[in-house]
N, C-alpha and C positions, 0 to 999 in steps of 0.2 A: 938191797938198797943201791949197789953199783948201777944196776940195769936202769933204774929208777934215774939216778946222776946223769946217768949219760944220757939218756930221751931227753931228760930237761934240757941239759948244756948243750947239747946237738941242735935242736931246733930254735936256743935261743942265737949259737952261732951258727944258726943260717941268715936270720936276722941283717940286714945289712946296718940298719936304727936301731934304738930302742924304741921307738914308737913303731917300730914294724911288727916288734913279738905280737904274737896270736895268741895271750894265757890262756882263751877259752880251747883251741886246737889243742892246746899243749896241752890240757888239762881232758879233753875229750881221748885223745889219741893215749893216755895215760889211765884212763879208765878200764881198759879190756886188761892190763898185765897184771900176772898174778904176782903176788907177794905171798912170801912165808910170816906164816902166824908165830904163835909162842908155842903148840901144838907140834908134836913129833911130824914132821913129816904133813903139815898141814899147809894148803896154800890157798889164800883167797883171793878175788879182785880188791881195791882199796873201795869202790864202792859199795861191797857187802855190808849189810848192816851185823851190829855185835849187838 
């Protein structure tokens, strides 16, 4: 979840606006990281379907 926090807040403060954020970027560019499941030692992308 940390890795997660900080890709959001990094690219929101590159932002110079708020009307500069890119959500679809940030949300594309957030698509490839894996995250840990409930699963021993399991990791998936957030766009895997359950």
């Amino acid at each position: 979840m940390n890795q997660l926090k900080y890709a959001i807040e990094y690219s929101i403060a590159l932002a110079e606006t708020f009307e500069d954020i890119n959500y679809d970027e940030i949300e594309d560019s957030l698509s490839n990281l894996l995250i840990s499941s409930k699963g021993p030692r399991k990791y998936e992308k957030p766009t895997d379907t359950f």
